[in-house]
N, CA, C and O atoms as a MOPAC input file, in Angstrom:
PM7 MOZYME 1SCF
protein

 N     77.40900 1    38.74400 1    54.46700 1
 C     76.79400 1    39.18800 1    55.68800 1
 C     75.26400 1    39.20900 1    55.57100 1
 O     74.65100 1    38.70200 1    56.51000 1
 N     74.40900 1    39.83400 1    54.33300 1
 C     73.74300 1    40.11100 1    54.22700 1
 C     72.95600 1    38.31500 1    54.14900 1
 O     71.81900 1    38.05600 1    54.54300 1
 N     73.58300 1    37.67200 1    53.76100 1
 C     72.98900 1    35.81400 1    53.34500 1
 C     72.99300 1    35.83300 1    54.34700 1
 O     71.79700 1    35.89500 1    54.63100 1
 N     73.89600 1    35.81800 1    55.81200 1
 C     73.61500 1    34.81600 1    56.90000 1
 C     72.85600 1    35.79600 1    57.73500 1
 O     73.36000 1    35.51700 1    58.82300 1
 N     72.04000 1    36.70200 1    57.97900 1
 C     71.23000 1    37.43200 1    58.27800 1
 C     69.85200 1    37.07200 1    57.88300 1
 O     69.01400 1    37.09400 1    58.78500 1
 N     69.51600 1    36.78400 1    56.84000 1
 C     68.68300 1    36.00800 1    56.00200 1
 C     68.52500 1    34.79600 1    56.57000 1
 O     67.57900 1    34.46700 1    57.28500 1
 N     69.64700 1    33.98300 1    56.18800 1
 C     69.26100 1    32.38400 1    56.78800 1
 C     69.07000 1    32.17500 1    58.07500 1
 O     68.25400 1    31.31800 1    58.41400 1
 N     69.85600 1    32.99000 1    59.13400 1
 C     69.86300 1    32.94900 1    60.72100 1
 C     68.22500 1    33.79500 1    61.09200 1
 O     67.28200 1    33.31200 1    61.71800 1
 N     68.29600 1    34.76200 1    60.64800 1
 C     67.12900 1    35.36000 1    61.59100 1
 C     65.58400 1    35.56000 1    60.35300 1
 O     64.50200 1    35.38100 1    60.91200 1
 N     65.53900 1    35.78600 1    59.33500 1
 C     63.96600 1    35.86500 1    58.76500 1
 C     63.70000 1    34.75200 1    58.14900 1
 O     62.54400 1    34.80300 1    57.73000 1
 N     64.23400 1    33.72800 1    57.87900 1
 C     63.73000 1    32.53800 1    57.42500 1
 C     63.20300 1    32.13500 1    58.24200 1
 O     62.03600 1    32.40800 1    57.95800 1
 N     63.19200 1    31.22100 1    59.88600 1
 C     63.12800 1    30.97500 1    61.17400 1
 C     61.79100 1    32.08900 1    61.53300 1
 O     60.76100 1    31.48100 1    61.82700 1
 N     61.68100 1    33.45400 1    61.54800 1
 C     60.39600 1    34.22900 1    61.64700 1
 C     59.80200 1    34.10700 1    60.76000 1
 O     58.71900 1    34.54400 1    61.14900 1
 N     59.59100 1    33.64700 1    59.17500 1
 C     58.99100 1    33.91200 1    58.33900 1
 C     58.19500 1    32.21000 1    58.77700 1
 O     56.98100 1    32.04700 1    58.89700 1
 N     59.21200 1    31.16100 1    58.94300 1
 C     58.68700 1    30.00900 1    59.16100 1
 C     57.15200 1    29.81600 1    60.34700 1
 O     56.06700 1    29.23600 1    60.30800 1
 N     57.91000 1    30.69300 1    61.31200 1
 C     57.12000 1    30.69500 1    62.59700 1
 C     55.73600 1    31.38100 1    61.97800 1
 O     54.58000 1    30.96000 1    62.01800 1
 N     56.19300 1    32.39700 1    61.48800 1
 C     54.71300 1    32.94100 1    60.86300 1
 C     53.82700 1    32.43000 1    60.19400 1
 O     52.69400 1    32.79100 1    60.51300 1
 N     53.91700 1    31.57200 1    59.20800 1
 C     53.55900 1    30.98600 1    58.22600 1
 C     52.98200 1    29.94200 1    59.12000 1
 O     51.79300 1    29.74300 1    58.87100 1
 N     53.38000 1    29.34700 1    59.91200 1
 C     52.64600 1    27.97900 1    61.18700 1
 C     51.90200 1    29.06500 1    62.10400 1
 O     51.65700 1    28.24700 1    62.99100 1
 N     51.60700 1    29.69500 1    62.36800 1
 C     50.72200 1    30.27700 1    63.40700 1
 C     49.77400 1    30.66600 1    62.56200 1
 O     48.62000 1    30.78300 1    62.97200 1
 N     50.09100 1    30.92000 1    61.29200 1
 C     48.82100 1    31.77200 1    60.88700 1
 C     47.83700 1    30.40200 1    59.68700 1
 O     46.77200 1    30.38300 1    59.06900 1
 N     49.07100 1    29.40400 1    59.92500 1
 C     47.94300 1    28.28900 1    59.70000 1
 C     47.08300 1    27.33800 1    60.56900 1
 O     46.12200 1    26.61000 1    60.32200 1
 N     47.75700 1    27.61000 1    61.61900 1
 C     46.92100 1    27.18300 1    62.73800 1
 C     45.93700 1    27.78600 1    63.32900 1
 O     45.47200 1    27.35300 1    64.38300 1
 N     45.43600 1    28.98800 1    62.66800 1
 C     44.87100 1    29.92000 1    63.51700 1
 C     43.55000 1    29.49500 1    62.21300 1
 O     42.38200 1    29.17000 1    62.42700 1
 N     44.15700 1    29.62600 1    61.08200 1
 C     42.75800 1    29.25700 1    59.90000 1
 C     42.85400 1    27.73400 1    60.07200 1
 O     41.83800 1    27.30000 1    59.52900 1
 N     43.29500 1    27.10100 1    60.37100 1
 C     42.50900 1    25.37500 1    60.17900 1
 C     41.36800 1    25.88900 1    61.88900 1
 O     40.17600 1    25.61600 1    61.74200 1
 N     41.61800 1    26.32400 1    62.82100 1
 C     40.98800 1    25.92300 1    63.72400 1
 C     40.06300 1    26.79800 1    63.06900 1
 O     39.04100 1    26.30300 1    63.54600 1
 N     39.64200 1    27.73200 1    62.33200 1
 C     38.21600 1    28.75400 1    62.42800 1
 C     37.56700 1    27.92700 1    61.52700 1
 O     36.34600 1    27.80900 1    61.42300 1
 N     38.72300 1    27.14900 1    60.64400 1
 C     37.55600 1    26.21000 1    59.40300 1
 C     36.95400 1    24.91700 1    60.54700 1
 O     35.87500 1    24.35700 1    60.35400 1
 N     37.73400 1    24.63800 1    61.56000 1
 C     36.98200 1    23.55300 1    61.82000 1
 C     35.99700 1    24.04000 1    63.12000 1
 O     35.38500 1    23.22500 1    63.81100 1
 N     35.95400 1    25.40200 1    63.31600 1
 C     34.36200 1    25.78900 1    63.55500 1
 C     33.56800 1    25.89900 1    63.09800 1
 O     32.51300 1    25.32300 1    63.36500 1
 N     33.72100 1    26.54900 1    62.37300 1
 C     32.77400 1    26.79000 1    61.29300 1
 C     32.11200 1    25.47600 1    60.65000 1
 O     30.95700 1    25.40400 1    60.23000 1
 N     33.06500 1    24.45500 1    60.65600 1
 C     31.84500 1    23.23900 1    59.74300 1
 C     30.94000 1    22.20000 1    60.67900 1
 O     30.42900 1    21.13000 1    60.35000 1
 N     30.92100 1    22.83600 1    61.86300 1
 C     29.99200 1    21.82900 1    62.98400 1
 C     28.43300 1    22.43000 1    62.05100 1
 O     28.27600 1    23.56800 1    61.60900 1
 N     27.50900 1    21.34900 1    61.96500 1
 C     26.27000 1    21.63700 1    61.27600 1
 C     25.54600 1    21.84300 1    62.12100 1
 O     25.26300 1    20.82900 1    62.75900 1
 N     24.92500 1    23.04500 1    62.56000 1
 C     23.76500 1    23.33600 1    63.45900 1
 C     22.02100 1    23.17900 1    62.31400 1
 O     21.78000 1    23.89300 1    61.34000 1
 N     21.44100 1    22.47300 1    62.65900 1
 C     20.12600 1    22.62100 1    61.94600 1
 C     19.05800 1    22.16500 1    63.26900 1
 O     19.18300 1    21.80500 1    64.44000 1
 N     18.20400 1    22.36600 1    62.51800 1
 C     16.60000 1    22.03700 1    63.18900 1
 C     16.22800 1    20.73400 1    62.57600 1
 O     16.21100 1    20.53200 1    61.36200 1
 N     15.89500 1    19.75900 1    63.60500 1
 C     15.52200 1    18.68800 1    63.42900 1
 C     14.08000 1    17.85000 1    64.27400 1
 O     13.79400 1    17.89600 1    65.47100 1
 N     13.35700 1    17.11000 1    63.13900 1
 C     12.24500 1    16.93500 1    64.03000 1
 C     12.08000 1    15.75800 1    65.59700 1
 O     12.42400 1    14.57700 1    65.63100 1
 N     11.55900 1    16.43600 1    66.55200 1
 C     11.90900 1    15.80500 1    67.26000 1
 C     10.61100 1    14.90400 1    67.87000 1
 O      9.46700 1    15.35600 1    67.82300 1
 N     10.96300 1    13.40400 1    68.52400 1
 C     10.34200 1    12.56800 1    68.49600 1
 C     10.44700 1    11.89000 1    69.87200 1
 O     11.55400 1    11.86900 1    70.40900 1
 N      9.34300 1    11.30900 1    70.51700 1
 C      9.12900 1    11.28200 1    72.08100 1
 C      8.44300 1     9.35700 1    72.20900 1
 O      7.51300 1     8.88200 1    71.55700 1
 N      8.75800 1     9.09900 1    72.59200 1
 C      8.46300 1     7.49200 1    72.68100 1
 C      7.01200 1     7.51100 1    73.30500 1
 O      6.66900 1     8.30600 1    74.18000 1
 N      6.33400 1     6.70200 1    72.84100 1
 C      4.72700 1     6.72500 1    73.03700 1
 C      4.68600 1     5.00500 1    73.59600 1
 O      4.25700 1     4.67200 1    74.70100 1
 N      5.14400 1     4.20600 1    72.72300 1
 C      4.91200 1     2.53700 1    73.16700 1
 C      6.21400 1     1.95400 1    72.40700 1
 O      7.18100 1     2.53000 1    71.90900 1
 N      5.90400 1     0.73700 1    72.50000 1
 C      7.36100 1    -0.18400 1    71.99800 1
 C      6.35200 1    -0.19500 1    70.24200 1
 O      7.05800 1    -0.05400 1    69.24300 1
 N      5.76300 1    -0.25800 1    70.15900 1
 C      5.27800 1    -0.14300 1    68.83900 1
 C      5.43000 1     1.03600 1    68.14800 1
 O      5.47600 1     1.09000 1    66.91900 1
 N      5.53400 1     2.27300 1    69.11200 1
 C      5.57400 1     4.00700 1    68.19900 1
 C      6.64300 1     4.10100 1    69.05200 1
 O      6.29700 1     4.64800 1    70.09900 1
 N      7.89300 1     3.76600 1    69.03100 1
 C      8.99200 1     4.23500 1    69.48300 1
 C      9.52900 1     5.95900 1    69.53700 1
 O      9.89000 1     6.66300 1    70.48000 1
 N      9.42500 1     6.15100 1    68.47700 1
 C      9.62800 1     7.88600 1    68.29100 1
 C      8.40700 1     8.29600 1    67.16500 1
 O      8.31700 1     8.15900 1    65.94500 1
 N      7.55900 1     8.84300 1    68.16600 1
 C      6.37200 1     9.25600 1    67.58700 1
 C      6.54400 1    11.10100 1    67.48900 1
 O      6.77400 1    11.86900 1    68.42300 1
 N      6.35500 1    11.40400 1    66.12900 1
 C      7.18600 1    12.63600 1    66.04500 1
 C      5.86200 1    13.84200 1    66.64000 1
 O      4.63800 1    13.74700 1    66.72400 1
 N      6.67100 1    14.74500 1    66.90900 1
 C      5.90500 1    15.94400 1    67.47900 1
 C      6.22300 1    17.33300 1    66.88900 1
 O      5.61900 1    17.73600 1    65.89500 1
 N      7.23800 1    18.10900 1    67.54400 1
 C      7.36100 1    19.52400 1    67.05500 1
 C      9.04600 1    19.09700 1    66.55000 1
 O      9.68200 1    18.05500 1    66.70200 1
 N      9.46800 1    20.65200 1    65.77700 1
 C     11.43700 1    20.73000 1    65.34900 1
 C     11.87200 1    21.21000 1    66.64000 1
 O     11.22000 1    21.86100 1    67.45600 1
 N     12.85500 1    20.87200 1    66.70000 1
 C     13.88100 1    21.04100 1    67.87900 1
 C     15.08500 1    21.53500 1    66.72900 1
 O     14.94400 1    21.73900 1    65.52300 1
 N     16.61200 1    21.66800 1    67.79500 1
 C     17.22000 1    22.17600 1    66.95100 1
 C     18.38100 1    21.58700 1    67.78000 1
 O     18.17100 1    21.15900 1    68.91500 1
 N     19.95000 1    21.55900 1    67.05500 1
 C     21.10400 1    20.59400 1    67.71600 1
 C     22.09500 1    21.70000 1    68.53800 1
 O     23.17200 1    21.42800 1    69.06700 1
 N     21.54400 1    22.79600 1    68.50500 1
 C     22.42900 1    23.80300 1    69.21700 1
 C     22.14200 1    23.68600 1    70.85100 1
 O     21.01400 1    23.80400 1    71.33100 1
 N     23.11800 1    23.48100 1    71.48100 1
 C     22.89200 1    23.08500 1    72.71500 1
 C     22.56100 1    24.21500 1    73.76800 1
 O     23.45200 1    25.01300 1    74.05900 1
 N     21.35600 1    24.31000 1    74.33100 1
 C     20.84600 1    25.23600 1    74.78200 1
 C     19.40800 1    24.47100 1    75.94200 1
 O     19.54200 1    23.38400 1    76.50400 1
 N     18.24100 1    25.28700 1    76.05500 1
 C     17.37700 1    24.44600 1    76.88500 1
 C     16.55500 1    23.32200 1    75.84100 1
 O     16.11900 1    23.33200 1    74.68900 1
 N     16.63200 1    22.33800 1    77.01600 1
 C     16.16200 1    20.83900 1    76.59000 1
 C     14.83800 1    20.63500 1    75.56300 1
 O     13.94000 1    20.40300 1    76.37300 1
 N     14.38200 1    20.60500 1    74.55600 1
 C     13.52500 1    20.31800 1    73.83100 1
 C     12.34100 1    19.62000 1    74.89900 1
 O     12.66500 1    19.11200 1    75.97300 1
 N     11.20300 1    19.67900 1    74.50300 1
 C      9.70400 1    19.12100 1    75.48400 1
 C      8.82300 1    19.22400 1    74.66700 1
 O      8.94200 1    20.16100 1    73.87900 1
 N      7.81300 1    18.47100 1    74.55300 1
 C      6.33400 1    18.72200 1    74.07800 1
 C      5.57700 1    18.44300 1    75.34500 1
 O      5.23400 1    17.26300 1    75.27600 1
 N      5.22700 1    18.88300 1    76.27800 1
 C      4.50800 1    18.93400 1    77.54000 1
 C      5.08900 1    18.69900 1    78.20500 1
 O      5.89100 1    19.60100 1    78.44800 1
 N      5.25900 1    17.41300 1    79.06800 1
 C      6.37100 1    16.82900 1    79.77000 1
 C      7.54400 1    15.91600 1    79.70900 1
 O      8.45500 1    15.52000 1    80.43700 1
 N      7.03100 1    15.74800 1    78.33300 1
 C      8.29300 1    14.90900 1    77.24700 1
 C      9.23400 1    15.28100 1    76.88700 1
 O      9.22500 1    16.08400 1    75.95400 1
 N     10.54000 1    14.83000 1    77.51100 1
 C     11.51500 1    15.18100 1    76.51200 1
 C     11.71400 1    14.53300 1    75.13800 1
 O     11.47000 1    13.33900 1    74.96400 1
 N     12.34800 1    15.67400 1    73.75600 1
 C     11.86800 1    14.90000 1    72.69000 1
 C     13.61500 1    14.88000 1    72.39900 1
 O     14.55400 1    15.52200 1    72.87000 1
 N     13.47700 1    13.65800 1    71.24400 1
 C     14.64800 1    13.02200 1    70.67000 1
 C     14.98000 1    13.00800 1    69.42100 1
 O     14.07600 1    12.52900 1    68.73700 1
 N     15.93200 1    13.34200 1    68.80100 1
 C     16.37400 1    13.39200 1    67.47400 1
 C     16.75300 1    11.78200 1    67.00500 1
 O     17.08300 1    10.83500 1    67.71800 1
 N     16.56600 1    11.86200 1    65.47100 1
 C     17.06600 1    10.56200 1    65.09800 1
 C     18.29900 1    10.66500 1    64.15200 1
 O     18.27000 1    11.68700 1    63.46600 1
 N     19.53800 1     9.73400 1    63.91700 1
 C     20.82500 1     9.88600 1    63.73400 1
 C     20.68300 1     9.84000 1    62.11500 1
 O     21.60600 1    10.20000 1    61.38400 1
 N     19.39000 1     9.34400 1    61.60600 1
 C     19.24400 1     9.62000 1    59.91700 1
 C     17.55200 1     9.01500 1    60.15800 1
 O     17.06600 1     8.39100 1    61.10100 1
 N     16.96900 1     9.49100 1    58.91600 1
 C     15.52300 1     9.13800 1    59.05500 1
 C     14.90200 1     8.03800 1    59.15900 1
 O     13.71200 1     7.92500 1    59.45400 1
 N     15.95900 1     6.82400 1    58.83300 1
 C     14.73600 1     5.83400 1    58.48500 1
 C     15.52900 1     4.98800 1    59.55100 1
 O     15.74200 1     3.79700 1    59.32300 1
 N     16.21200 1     5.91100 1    61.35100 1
 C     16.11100 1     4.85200 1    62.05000 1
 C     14.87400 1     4.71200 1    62.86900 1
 O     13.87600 1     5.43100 1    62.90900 1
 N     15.11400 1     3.83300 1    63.38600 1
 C     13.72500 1     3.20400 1    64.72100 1
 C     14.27700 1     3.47300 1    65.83700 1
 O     13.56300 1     3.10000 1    66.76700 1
 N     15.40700 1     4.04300 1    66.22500 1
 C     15.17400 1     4.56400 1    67.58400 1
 C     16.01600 1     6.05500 1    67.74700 1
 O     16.87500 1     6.47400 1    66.97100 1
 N     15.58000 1     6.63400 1    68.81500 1
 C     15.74200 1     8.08800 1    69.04400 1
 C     16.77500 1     8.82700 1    69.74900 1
 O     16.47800 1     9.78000 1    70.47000 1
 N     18.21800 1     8.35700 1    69.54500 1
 C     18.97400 1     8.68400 1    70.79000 1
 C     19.87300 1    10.66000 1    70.44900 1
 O     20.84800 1    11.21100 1    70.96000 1
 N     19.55900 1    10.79600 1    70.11100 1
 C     20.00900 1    12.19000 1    69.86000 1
 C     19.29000 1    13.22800 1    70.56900 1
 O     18.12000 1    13.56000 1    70.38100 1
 N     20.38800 1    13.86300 1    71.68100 1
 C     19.56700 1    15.44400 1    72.69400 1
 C     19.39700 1    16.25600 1    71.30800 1
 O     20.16800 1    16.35300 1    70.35300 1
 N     17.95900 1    16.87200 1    71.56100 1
 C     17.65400 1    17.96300 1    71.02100 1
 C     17.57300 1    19.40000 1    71.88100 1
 O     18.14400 1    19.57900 1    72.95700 1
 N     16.89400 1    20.20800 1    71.30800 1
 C     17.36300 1    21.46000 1    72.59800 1
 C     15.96800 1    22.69600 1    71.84000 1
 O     15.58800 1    22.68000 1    70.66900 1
 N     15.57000 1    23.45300 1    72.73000 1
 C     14.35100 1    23.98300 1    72.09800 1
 C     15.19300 1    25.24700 1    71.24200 1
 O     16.31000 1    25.76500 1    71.24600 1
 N     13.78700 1    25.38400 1    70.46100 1
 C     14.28100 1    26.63700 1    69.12100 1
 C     13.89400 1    27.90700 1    70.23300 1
 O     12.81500 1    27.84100 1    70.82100 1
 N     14.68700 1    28.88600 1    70.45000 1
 C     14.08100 1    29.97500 1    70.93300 1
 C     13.05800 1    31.35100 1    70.40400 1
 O     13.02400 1    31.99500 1    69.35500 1
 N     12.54900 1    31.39800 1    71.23900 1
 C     11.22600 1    32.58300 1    70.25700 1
 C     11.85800 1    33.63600 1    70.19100 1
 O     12.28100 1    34.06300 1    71.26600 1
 N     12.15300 1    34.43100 1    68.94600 1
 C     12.53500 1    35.60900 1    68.29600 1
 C     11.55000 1    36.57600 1    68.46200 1
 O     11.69000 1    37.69300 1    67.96400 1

């Protein structure tokens, strides 16, 4: 009596448990590893200074990065030549 009590009803809850409570830690690990940093950001001047750098911006999405009336642009690793990445301004603390 005591076996098929076991196999019918807490194996089946122990299972269910064991999947919810791994689904609940894979999703916080895969918040947690989005990389927020500050990156310098860069505003097109001519076809010759494509991303001519200015002030850090930062990748947390919030208000639009500017150096006057420029919006500025992140680059996808340093040593590209063009600027397609939104940046977003650092806020004053």
């Amino acid at each position: 009596m005591k076996t098929l009590v076991l196999k019918k009803i807490v194996m089946p809850v122990a299972a269910i448990t064991l999947g919810i409570a791994g689904a609940f830690s894979t999703n916080a690990m895969n918040a947690s590893s989005k990389t927020l940093v500050n990156q310098q950001g860069y505003r097109f001047l001519s076809a010759q200074d494509p991303c001519h750098a200015e002030i850090m911006c930062r990748t947390e999405i919030g208000d639009v990065c500017k150096f006057g009336s420029s919006t500025l642009w992140g680059k996808v690793n340093p040593t590209s030549l063009n600027c397609p990445v939104p940046l977003y301004k650092i806020p004053n603390n």
